[in-house]
PyMOL commands that place a pseudoatom at each C-alpha (Angstrom):
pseudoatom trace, name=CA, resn=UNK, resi=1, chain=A, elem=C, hetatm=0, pos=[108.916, 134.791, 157.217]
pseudoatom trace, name=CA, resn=UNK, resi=2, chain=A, elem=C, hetatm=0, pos=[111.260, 131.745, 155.965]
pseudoatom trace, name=CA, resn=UNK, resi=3, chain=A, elem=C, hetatm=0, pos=[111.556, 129.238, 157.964]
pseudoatom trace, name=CA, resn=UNK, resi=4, chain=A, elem=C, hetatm=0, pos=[114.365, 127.312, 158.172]
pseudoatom trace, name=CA, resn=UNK, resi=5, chain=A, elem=C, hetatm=0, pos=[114.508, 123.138, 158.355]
pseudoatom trace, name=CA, resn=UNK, resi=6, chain=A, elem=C, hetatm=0, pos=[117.082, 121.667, 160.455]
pseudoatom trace, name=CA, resn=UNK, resi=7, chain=A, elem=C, hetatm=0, pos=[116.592, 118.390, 159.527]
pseudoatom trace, name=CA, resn=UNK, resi=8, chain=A, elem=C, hetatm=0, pos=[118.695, 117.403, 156.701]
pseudoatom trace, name=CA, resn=UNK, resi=9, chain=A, elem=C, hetatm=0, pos=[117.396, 115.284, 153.589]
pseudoatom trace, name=CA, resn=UNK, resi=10, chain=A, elem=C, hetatm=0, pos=[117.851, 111.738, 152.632]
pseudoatom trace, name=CA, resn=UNK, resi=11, chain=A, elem=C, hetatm=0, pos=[119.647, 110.509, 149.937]
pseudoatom trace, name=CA, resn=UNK, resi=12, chain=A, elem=C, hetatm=0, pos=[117.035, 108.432, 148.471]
pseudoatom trace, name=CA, resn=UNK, resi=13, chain=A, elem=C, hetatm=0, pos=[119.215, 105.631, 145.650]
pseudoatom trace, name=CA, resn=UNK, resi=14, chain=A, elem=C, hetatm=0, pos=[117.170, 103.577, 143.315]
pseudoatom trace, name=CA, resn=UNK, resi=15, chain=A, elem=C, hetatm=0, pos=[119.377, 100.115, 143.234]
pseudoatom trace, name=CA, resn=UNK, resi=16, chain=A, elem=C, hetatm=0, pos=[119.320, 99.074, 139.654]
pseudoatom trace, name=CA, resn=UNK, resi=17, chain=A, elem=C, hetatm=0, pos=[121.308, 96.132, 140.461]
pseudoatom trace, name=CA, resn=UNK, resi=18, chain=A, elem=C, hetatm=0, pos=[118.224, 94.328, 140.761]
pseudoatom trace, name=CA, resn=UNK, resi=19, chain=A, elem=C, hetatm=0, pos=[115.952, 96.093, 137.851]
pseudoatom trace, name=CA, resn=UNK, resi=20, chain=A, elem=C, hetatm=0, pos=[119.197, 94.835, 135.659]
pseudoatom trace, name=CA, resn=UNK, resi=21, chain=A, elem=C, hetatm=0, pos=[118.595, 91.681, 136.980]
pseudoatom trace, name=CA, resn=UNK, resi=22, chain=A, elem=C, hetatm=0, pos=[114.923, 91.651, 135.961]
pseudoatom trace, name=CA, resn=UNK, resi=23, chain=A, elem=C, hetatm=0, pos=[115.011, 93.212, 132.561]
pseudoatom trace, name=CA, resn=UNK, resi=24, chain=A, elem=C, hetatm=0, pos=[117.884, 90.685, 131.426]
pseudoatom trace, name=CA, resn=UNK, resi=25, chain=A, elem=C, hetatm=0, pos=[115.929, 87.710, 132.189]
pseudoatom trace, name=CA, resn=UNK, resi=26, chain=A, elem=C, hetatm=0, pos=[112.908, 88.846, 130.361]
pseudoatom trace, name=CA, resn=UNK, resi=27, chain=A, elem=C, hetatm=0, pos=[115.274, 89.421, 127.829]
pseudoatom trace, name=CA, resn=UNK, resi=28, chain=A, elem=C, hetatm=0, pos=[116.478, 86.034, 127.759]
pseudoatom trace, name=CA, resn=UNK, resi=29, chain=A, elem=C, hetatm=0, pos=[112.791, 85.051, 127.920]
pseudoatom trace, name=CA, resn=UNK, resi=30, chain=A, elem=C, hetatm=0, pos=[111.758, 86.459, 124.891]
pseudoatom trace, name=CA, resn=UNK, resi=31, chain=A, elem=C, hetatm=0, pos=[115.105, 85.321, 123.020]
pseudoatom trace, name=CA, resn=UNK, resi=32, chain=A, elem=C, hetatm=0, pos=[113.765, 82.255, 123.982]
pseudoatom trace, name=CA, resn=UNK, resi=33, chain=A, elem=C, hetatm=0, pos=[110.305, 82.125, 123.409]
pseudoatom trace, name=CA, resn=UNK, resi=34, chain=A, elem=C, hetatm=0, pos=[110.328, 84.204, 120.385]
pseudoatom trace, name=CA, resn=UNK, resi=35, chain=A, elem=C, hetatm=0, pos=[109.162, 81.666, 117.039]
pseudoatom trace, name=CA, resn=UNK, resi=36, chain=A, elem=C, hetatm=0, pos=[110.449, 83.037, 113.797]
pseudoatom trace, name=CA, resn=UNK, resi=37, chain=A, elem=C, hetatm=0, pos=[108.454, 82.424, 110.559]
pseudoatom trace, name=CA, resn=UNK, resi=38, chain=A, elem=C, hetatm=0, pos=[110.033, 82.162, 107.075]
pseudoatom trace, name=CA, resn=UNK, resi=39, chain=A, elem=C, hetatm=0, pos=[108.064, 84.043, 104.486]
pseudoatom trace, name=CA, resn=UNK, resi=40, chain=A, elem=C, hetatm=0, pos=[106.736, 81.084, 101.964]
pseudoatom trace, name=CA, resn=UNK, resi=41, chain=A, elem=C, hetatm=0, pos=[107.959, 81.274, 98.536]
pseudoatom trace, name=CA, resn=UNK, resi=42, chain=A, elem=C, hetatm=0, pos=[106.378, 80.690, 95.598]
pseudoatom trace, name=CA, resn=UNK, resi=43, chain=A, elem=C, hetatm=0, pos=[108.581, 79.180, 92.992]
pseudoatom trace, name=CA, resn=UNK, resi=44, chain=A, elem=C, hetatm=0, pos=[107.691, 79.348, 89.688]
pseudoatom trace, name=CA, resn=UNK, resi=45, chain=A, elem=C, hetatm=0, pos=[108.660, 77.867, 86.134]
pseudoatom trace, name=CA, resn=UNK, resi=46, chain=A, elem=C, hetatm=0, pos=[107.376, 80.251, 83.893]
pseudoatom trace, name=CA, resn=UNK, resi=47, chain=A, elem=C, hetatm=0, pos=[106.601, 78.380, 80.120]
pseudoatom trace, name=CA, resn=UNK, resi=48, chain=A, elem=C, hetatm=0, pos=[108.488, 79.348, 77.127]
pseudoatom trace, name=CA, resn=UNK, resi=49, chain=A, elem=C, hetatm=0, pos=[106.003, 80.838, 74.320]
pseudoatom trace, name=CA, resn=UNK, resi=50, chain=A, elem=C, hetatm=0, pos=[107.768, 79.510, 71.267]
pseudoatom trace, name=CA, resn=UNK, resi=51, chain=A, elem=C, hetatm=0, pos=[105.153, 78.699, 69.068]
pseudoatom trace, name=CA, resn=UNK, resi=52, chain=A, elem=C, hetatm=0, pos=[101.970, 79.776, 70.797]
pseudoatom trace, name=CA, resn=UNK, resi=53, chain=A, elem=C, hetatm=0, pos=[100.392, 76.854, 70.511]
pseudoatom trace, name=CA, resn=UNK, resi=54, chain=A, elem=C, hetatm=0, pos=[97.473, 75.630, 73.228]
pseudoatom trace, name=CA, resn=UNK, resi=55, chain=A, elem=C, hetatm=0, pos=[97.844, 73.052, 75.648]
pseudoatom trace, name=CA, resn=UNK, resi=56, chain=A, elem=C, hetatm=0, pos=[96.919, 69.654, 75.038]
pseudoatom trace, name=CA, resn=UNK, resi=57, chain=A, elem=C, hetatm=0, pos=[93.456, 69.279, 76.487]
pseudoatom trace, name=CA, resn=UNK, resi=58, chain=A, elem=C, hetatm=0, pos=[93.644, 65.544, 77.564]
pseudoatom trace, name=CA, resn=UNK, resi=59, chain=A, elem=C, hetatm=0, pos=[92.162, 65.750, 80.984]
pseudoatom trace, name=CA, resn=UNK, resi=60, chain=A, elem=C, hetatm=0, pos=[88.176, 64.956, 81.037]
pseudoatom trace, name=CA, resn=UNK, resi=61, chain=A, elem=C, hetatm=0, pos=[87.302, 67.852, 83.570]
pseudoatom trace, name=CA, resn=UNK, resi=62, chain=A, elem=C, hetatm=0, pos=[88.840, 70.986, 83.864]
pseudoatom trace, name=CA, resn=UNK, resi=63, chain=A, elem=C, hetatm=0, pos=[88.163, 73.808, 86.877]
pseudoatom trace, name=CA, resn=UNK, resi=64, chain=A, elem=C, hetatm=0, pos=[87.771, 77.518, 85.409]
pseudoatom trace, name=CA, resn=UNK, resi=65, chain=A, elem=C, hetatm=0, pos=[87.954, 80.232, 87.541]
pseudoatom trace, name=CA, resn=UNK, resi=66, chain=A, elem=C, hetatm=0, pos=[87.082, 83.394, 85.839]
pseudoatom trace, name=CA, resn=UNK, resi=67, chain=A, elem=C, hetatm=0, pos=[87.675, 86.760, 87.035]
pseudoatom trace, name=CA, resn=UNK, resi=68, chain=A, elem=C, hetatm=0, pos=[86.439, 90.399, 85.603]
pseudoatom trace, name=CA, resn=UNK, resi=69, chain=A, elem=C, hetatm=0, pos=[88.150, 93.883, 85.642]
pseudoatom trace, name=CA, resn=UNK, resi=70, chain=A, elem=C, hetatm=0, pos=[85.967, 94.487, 88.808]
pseudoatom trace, name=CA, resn=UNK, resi=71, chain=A, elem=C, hetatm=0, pos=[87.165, 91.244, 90.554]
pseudoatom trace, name=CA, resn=UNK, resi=72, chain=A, elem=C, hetatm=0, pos=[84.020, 89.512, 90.348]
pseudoatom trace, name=CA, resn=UNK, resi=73, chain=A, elem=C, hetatm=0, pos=[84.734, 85.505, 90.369]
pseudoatom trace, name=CA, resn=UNK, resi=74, chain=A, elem=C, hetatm=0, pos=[82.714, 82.758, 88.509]
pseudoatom trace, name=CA, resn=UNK, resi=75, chain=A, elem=C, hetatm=0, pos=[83.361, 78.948, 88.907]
pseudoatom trace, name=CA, resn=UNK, resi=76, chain=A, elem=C, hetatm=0, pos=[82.858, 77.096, 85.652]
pseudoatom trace, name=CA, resn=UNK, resi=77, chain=A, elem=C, hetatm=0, pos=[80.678, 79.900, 83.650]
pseudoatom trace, name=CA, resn=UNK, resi=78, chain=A, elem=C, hetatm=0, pos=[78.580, 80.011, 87.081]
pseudoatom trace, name=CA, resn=UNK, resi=79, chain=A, elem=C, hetatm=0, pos=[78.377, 83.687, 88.571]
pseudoatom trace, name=CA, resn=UNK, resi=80, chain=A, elem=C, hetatm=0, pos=[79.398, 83.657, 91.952]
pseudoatom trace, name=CA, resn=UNK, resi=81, chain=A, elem=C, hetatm=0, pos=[77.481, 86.155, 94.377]
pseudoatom trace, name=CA, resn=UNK, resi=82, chain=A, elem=C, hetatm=0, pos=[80.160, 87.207, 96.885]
pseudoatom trace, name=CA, resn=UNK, resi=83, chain=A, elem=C, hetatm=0, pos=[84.083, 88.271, 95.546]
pseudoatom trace, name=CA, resn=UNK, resi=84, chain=A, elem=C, hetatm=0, pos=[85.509, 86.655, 99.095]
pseudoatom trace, name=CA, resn=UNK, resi=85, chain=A, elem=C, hetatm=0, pos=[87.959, 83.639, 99.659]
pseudoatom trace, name=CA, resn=UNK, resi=86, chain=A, elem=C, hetatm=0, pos=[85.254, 81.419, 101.922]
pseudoatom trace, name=CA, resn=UNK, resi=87, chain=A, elem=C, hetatm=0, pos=[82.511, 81.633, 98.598]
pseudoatom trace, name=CA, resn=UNK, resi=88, chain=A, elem=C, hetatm=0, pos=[85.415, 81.118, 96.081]
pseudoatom trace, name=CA, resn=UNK, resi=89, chain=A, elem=C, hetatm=0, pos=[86.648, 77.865, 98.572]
pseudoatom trace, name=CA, resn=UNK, resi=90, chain=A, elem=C, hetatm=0, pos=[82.590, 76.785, 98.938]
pseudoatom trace, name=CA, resn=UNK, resi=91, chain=A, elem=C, hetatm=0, pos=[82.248, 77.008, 94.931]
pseudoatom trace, name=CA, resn=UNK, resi=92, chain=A, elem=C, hetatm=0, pos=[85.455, 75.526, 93.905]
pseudoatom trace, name=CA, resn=UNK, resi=93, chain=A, elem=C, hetatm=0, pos=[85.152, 72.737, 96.876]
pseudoatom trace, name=CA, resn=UNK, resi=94, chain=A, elem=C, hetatm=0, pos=[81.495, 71.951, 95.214]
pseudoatom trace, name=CA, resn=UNK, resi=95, chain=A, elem=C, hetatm=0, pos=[82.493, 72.032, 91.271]
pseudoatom trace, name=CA, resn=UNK, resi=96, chain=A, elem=C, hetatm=0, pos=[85.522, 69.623, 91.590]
pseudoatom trace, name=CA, resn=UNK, resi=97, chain=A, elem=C, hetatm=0, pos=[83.254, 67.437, 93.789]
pseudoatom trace, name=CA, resn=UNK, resi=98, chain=A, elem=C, hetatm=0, pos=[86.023, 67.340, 96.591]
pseudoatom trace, name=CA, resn=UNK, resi=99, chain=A, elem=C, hetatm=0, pos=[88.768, 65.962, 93.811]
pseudoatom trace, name=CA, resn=UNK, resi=100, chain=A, elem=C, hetatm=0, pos=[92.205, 68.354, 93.946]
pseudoatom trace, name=CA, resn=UNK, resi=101, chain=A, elem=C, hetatm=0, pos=[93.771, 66.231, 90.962]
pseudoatom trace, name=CA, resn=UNK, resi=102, chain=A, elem=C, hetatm=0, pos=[91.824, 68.219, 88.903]
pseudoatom trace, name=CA, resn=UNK, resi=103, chain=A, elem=C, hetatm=0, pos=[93.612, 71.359, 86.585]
pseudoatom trace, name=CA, resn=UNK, resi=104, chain=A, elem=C, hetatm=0, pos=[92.437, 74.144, 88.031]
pseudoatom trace, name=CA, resn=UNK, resi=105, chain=A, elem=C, hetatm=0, pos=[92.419, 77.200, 85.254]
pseudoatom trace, name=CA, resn=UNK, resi=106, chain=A, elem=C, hetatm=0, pos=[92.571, 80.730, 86.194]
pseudoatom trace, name=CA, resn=UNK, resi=107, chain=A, elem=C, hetatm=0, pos=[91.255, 83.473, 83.620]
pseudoatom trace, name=CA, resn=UNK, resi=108, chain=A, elem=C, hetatm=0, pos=[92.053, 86.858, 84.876]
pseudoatom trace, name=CA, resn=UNK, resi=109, chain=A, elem=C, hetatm=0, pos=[91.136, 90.244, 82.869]
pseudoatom trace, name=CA, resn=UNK, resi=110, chain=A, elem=C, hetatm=0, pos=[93.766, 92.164, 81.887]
pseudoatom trace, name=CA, resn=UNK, resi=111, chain=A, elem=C, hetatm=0, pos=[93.097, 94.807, 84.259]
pseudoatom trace, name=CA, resn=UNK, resi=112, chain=A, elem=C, hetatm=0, pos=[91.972, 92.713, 87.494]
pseudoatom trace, name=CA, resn=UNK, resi=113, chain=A, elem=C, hetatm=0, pos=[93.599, 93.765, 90.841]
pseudoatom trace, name=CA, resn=UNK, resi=114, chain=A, elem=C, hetatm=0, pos=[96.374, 91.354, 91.564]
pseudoatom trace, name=CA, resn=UNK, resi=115, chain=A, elem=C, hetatm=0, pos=[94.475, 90.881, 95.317]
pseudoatom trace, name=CA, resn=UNK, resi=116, chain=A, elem=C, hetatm=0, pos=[91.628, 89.287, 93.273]
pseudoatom trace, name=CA, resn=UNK, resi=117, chain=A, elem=C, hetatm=0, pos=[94.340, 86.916, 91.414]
pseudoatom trace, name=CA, resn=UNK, resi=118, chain=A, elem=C, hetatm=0, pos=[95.995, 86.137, 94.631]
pseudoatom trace, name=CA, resn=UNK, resi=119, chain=A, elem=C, hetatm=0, pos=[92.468, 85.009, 96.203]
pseudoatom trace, name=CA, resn=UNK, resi=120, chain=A, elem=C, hetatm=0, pos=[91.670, 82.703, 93.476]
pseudoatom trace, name=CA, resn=UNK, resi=121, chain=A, elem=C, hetatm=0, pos=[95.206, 81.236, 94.333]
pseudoatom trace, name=CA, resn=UNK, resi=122, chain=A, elem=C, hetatm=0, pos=[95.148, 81.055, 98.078]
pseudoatom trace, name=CA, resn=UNK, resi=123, chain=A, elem=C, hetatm=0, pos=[91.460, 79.668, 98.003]
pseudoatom trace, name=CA, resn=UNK, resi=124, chain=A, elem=C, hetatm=0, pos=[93.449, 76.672, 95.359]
pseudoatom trace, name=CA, resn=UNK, resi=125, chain=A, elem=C, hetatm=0, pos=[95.989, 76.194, 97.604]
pseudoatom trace, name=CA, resn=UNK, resi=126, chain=A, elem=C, hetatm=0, pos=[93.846, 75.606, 100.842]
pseudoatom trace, name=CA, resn=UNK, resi=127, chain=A, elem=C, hetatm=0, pos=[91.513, 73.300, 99.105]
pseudoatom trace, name=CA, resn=UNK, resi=128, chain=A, elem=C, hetatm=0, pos=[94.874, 71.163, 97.603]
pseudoatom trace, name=CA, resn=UNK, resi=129, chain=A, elem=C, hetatm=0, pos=[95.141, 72.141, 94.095]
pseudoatom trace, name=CA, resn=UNK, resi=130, chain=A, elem=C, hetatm=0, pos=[98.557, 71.226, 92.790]
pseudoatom trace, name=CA, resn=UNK, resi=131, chain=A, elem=C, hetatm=0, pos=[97.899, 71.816, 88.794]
pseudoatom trace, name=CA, resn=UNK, resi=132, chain=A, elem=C, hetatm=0, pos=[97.259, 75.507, 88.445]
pseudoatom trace, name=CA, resn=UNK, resi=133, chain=A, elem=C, hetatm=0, pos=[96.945, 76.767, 85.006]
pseudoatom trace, name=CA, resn=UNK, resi=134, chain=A, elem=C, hetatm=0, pos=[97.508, 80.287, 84.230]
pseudoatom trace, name=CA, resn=UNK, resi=135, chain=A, elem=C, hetatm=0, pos=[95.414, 81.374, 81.319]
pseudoatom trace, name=CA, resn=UNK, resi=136, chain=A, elem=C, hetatm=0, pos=[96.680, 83.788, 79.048]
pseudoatom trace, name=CA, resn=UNK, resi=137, chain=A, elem=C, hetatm=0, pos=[96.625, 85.455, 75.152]
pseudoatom trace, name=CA, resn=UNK, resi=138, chain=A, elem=C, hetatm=0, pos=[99.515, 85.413, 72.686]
pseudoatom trace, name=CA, resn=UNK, resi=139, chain=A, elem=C, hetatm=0, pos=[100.615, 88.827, 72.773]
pseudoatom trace, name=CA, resn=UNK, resi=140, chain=A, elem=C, hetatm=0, pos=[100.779, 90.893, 68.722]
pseudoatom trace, name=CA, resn=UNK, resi=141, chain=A, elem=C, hetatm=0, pos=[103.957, 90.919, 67.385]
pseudoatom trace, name=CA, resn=UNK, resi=142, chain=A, elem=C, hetatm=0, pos=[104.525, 94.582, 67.499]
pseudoatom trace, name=CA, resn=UNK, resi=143, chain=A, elem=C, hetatm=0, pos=[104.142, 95.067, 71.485]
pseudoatom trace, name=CA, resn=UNK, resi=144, chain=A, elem=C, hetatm=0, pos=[107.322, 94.709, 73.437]
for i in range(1, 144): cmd.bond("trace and resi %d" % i, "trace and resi %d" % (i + 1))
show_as sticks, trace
zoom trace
C-alpha cells in the first residue's frame, strides 16, 4: 500500500550571508595576525688560495673542533662522548672559559655529513663566536 502525504515540504535555505560574514573576518584575522620570518643568510667571503700558505698564528689560544667521517666531535684533542649540539655547546662553553673572542677552528673529514658541520656551527653561533676558521688542505695540482 503507498501512502500518500498531503502535507507539502519545506524549503529549508542555508543563509550564507552570514557564514560569508564569518569566514572573511577570520580571514582578515589571520592576515593580521600572521608573523612572517625571513630565512637567515649566511654570507660568506670565501679566501683566495693563491699561494697556499697558512695563516698567521698570532693569537695565544685557539678553539679546535674536530670532527670524524662518523661525525664524532672532539674539543681541543679531547673526545667528546655524545655527537649532539647541547655537549658540543657544554664543551666549547668550558674550553674557551666563557671568552667568544677566541678563533674558533673547525676540522671536518673529508667525508663528514654536512649536518655534523652545520652543528659545530650553530653550537658557535649560540655561544657568540664571531671568528670561525674553516680548516682545510691544499688540494694536488692535477684535481680539478
Amino acid at each position: 500500500m503507498k501512502f500518500r502525504r498531503n502535507r507539502q515540504r519545506e524549503n529549508v535555505d542555508i543563509n550564507l550571508a552570514s557564514l560569508i560574514d564569518v569566514v572573511f573576518v577570520l580571514l582578515l584575522f589571520f592576515v593580521v595576525t600572521t608573523t612572517f620570518t625571513r630565512e637567515t643568510q649566511l654570507r660568506v667571503e670565501l679566501p683566495e688560495a693563491a699561494n697556499g700558505a697558512p695563516a698567521v698564528a698570532d693569537d695565544a689560544k685557539l678553539v679546535e673542533v674536530t670532527i670524524s667521517a662518523d661525525g664524532v666531535y672532539s674539543v681541543n684533542n679531547h673526545l667528546l662522548s655524545k655527537s649532539d649540539l647541547g655537549t658540543l655547546t657544554e664543551a666549547l662553553e668550558r674550553e674557551s672559559g666563557g671568552d667568544n673572542t677566541l678563533p674558533l677552528a673547525i676540522s671536518a673529514d673529508g667525508k663528514t655529513p654536512h649536518q655534523a658541520v652545520i652543528t659545530a656551527m650553530d653550537a658557535a653561533g649560540k655561544l657568540g663566536f664571531s671568528h670561525l676558521r674553516m680548516t682545510t688542505v691544499e688540494a694536488a695540482q692535477g684535481t680539478p
